[in-house]
C-alpha positions in Angstrom: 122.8 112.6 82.8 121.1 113.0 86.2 121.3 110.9 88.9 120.7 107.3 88.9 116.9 106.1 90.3 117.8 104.3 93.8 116.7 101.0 94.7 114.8 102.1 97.8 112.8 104.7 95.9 112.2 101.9 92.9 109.2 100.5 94.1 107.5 103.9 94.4 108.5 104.4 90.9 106.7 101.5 90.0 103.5 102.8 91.9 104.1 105.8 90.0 104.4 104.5 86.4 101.5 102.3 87.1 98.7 104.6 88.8 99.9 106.8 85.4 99.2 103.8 83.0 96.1 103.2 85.1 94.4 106.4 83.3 93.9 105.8 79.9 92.7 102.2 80.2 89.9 103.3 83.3 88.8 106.4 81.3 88.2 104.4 78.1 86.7 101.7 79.7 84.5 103.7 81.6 83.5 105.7 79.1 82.7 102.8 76.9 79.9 102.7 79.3 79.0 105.7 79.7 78.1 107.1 75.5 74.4 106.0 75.5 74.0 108.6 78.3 76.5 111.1 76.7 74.5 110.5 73.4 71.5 111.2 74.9 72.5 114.4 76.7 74.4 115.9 73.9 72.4 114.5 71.1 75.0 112.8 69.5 75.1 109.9 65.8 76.4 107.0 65.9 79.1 107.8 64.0 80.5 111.7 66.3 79.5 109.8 69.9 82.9 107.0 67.8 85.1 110.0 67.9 85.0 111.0 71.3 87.5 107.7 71.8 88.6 107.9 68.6 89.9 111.7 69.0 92.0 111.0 72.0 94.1 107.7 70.8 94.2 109.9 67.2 95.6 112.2 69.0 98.1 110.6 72.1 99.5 108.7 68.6 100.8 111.3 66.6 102.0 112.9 69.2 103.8 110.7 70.8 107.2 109.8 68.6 107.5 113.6 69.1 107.2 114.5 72.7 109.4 111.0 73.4 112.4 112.7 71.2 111.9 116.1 73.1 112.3 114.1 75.8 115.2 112.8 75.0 117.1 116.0 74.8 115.6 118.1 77.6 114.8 115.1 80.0 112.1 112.8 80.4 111.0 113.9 83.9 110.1 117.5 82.6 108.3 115.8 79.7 105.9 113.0 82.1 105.0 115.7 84.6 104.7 118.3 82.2 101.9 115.6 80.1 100.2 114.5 83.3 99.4 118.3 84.1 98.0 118.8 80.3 96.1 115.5 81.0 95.0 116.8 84.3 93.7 120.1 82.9 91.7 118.7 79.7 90.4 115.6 81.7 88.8 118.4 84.2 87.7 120.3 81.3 85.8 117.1 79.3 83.7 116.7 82.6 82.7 120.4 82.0 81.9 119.8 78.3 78.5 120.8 76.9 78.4 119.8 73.6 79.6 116.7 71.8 82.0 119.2 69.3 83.7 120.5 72.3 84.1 117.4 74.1 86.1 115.3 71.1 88.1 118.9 71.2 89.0 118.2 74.8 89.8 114.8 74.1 92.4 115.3 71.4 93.8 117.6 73.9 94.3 115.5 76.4 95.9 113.2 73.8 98.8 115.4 73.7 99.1 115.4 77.4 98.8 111.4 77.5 101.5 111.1 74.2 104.1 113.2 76.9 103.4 110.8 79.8 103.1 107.2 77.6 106.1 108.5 75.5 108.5 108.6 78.2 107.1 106.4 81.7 108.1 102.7 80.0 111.5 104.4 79.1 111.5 105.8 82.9 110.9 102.5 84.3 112.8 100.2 82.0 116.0 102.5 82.3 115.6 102.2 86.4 114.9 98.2 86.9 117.4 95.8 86.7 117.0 93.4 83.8 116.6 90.3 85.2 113.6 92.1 87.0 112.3 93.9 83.9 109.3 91.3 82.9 108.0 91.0 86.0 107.7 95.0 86.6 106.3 95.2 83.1 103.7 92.5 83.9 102.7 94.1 86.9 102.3 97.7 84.9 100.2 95.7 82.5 98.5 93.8 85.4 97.7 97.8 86.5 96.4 98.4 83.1 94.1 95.5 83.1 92.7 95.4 86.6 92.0 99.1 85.7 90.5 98.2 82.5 88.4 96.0 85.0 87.3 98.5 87.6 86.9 101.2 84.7 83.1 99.6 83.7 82.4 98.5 87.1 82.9 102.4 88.6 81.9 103.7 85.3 78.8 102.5 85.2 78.3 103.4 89.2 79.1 106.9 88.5 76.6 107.0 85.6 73.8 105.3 87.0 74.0 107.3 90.3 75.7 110.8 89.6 76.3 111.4 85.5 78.9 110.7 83.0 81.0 114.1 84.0 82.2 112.6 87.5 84.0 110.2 85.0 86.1 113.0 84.0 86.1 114.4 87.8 87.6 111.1 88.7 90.6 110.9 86.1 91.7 114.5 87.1 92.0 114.4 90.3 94.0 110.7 89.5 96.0 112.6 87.1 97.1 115.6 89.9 98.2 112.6 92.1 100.5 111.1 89.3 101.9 114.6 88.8 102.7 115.3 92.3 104.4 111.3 92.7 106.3 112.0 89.4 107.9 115.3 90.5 108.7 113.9 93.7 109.6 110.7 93.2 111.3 110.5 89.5 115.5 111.6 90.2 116.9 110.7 86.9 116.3 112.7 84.0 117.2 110.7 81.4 118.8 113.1 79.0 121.2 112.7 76.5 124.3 114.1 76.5 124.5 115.9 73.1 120.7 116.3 72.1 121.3 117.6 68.7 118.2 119.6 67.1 114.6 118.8 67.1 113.5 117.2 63.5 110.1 119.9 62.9 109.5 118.9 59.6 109.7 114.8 60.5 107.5 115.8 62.7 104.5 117.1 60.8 105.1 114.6 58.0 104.3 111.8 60.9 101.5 113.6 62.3 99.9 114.3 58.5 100.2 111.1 57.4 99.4 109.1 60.7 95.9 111.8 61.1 95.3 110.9 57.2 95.7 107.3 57.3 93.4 106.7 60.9 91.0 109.5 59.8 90.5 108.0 56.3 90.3 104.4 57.7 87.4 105.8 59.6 85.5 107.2 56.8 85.5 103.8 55.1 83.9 102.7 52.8 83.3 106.6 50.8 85.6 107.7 48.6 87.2 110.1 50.5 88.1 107.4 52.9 90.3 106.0 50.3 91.8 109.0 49.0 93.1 109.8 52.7 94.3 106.5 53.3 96.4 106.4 50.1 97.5 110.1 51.1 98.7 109.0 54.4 100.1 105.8 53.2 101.8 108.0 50.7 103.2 110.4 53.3 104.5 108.1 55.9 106.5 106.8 53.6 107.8 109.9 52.4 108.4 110.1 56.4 110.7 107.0 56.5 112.9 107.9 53.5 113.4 111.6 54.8 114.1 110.2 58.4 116.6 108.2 56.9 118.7 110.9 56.1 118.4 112.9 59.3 120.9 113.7 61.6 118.7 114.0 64.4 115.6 112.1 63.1 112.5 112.2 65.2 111.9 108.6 64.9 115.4 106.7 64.3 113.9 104.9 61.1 117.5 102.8 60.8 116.6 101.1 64.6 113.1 99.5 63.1 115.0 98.8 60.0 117.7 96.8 60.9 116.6 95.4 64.2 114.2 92.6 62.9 112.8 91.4 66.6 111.8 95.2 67.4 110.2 95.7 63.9 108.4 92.5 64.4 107.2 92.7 67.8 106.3 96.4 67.1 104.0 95.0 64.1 102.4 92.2 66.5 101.6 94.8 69.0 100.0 97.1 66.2 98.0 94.0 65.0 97.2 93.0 68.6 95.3 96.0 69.6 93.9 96.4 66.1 92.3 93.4 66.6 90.7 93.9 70.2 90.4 97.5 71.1 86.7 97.6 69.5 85.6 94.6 71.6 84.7 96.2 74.5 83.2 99.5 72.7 81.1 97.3 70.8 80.1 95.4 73.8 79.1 98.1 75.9 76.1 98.7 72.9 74.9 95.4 72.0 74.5 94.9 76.4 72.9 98.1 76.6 70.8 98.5 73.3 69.8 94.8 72.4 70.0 93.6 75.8 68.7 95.8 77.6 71.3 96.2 80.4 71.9 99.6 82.8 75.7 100.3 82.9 75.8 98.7 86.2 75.2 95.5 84.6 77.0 95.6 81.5 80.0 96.8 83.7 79.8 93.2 86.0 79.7 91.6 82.3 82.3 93.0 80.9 84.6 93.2 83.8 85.5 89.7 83.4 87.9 89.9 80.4 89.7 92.8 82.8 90.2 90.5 85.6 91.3 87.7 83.7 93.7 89.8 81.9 95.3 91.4 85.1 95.9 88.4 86.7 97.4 86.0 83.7 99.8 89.2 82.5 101.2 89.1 86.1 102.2 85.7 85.6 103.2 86.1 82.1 105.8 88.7 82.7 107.3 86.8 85.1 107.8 84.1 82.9 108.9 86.1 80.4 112.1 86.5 82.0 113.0 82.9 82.3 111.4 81.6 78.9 111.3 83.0 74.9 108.9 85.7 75.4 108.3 85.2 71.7 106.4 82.0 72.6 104.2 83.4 75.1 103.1 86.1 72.8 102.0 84.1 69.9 100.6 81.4 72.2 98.4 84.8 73.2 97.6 86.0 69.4 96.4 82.2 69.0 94.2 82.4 72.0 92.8 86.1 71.0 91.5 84.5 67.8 89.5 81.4 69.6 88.0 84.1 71.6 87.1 86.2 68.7 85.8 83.1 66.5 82.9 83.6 69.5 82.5 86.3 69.3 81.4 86.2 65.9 78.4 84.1 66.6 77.1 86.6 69.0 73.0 87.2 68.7 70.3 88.8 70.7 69.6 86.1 72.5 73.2 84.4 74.1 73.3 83.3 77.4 75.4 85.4 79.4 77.2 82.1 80.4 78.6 81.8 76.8 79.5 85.5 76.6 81.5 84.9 79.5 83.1 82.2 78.7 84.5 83.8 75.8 85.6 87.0 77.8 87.5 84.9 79.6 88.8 83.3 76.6 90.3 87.1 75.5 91.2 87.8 78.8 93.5 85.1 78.7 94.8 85.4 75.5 95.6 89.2 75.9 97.3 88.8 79.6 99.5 86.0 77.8 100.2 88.6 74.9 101.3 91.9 76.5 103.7 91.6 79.0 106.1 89.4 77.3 105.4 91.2 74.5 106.7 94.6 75.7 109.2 92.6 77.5 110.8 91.9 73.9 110.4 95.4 72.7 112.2 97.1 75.2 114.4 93.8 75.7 115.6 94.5 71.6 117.3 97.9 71.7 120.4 99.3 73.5 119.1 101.8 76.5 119.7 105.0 74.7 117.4 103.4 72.3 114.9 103.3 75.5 112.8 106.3 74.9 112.4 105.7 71.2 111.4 101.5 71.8 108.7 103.3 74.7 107.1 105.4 71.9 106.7 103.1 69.5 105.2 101.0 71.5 102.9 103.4 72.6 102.2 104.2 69.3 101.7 101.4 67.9 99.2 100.4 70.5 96.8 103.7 70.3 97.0 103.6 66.4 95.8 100.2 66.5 93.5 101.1 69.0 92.4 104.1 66.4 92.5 101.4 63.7 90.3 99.0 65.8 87.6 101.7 66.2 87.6 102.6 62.8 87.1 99.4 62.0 83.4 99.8 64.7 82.6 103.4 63.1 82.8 101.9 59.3 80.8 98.8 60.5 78.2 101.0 61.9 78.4 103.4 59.0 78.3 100.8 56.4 75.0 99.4 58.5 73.2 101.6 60.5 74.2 104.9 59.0 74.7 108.5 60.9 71.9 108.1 63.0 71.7 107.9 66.5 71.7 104.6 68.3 68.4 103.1 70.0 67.2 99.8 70.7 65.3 99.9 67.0 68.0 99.2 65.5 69.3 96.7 67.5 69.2 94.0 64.2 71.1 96.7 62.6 73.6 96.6 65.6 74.4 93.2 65.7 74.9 92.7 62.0 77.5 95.7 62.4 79.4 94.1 65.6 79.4 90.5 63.6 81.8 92.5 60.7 84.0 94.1 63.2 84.5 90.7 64.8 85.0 89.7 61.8 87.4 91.7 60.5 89.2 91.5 64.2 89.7 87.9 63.6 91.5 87.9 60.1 93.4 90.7 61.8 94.3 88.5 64.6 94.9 85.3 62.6 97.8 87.7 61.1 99.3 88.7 64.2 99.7 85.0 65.2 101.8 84.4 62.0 104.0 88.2 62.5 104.4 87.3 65.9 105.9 83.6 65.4 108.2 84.7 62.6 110.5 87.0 65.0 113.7 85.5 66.2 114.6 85.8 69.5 118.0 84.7 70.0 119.9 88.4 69.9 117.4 90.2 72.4 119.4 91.4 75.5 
């Protein structure tokens, strides 16, 4: 083991870890702003411009089980500066991008880079802060995450309005080299186990097949190859757990989700969670600027509401998490998620912007109540050396319902609109297609309110 994280370099950790988690959540919600004008440059359909997110949470999610379990047995230092530089290096090259194939390439790159970093940094951090302090630094990552989620429309839409949807990428490198400087410099613990064992290649591919397979087919809903993959990758991941079962040295340590109810549930609730809201704001960012005619300026002040709302109720709701069941908070939030959705559904081309906001603030709520306590539990469930494992299952389970939630947006729009690229004529078309994904978001998040309120609570810590 290396040496133990001091207090008085803690709180720069925390800087650290949270200008790293920062990155994702400003670049997607940035970008969610910016496809019209990347659609437009590179001539992009409806259904290729839903892969340039898509490709990147594909990606950061099959990737990451692995690179946490590298992590664990050459140190998880080597492994969150190594991914930031990766991340670094594709997020420079997406702003260079010329065509639409090569930037979804670029993306999926910079998945793997982001799978190294999100893999290991909630381990790093949860293995340096006391426990009694563990909520409240988790709620103030996920306060980092949301008041980035809030300033990624607001600058997005600056920088595309007034210079062009590459300074996006500009913007998230040269973030990304600061993180990697901080996290050589500032990270002293490696966090490596002490007899490693061997590295599980062939649990590895299975995952990554059947994971690709079961979010790529979910995507190409509702054609018949769409099902074929989906039972292919059902079929393979659960090939996957019975093989890891028997390992040794198993990439992912199967036996942990088995028998630890409380991390198998919350796990689920967090897959449901984001499976239920990641498409919110993508489909948002259309309907503002195709039906209502909004610059991304505009839409950006709209939808920066949930963001703020979020940021500032997960603060709180960490910290409580540490004196009250965390379990309660988080289906309190699931409950409040699916009021705000039930809005959402009635949606037309002619709301006031006071009811939309009104119901952004409704989600905002409901996912700042959700999240922190949420990961509290998770990482609150499993013994330390456990740590790295509980951070990239979390982290996958949030981009693959992520994934999930945008295939969800790319079959609605497929099943509607078709692979033709978006304009304010079809703006009926639009509307029809964001009413199904809100649809299907809701009985999605009606079922996380029931997975999350069945957990039991009492053996955590």
């Amino acid at each position: 083991m290396g040496n133990i994280q001091t207090k008085s370099n803690t709180g720069t950790l925390l800087f650290t870890i949270c200008l790293a988690s920062s990155l994702v959540p400003f670049l997607g919600s940035a970008l969610n702003l910016a496809l019209p004008y990347i659609n437009n440059e590179l001539s992009l359909d409806a259904i290729t411009s839903g892969w340039i997110p898509t490709s990147y949470m594909l990606s950061t999610a099959i990737f990451q089980i692995p690179c946490a379990r590298i992590a664990d047995m050459i140190g998880r230092k080597k492994v969150f500066v190594a991914g930031v530089i990766v991340l670094t290096i594709f997020s420079l090259l997406s702003g260079l991008a010329s065509t639409g194939t090569t930037l979804i390439i670029y993306r999926f790159l910079a998945g793997f880079g982001s799978a190294m970093m999100f893999g290991t940094s909630t381990a790093i951090l949860t293995s340096s802060i006391p426990i009694e302090k563990r909520g409240q630094s988790l709620g103030i990552v996920a306060a980092t995450v949301y008041f980035s989620l809030a300033a990624g429309p607001f600058l997005g839409g600056l920088l595309t309005q007034y210079f062009n949807w590459h300074s996006i990428f500009f913007l998230s490198a040269f973030i990304s080299l600061i993180v990697a400087i901080s996290g050589y410099l500032v990270i002293k613990d490696d966090f490596k186990e002490d007899k490693p064992g061997k590295f599980d290649i062939v649990g590895s591919i299975l995952f990554a097949i059947g994971l690709s397979s079961l979010i790529y087919g979910f995507s190409e809903l509702p054609h018949s190859h769409g099902f074929i993959l989906i039972g292919i990758g059902t079929i393979i991941l659960i090939y996957f757990a019975l093989y890891e079962k028997k390992q040794e040295y198993p990439v992912f340590n199967i036996r942990v989700f088995l028998e630890n109810r409380i991390f198998r549930m919350s796990g689920l609730s967090a897959l449901i969670n984001y499976s239920a809201t990641f498409a919110i704001s993508f489909m948002l960012s259309l309907y503002l600027q195709y039906v209502r005619g909004l610059s991304p300026r505009d839409a950006g002040f709209i939808l920066i509401i949930q963001s703020v709302v979020q940021a500032l109720v997960s603060l709180k709701s960490g910290k409580l998490s540490d004196k009250m069941p965390a379990a309660t908070l988080a289906t309190l939030g699931m409950a409040i998620l699916s009021v705000g959705l039930i809005g959402l559904c009635f949606i037309s081309a002619t709301t006031s912007y006071l009811y939309l906001a009104i119901v952004l603030i409704i989600l905002g709520l409901g996912f700042g109540i959700f999240s922190s306590p949420n990961t509290n539990i998770i990482m609150s469930s499993v013994d330390k050396k456990h740590y790295g494992l509980a951070s990239a299952t979390m982290g996958t389970m949030r981009l693959t319902g992520q994934a999930f939630s945008m295939g969800i947006a790319i079959m609605s729009i497929s099943l509607v609109i078709g692979n033709i690229q978006l304009s304010p004529n079809v703006h009926a078309e639009l509307i029809t297609s964001m009413r199904i994904t809100f649809a299907i978001c809701l009985m999605l998040s009606l079922f996380g309110v029931y997975a999350s309120s069945i957990r039991n609570e009492k053996k955590i810590r």
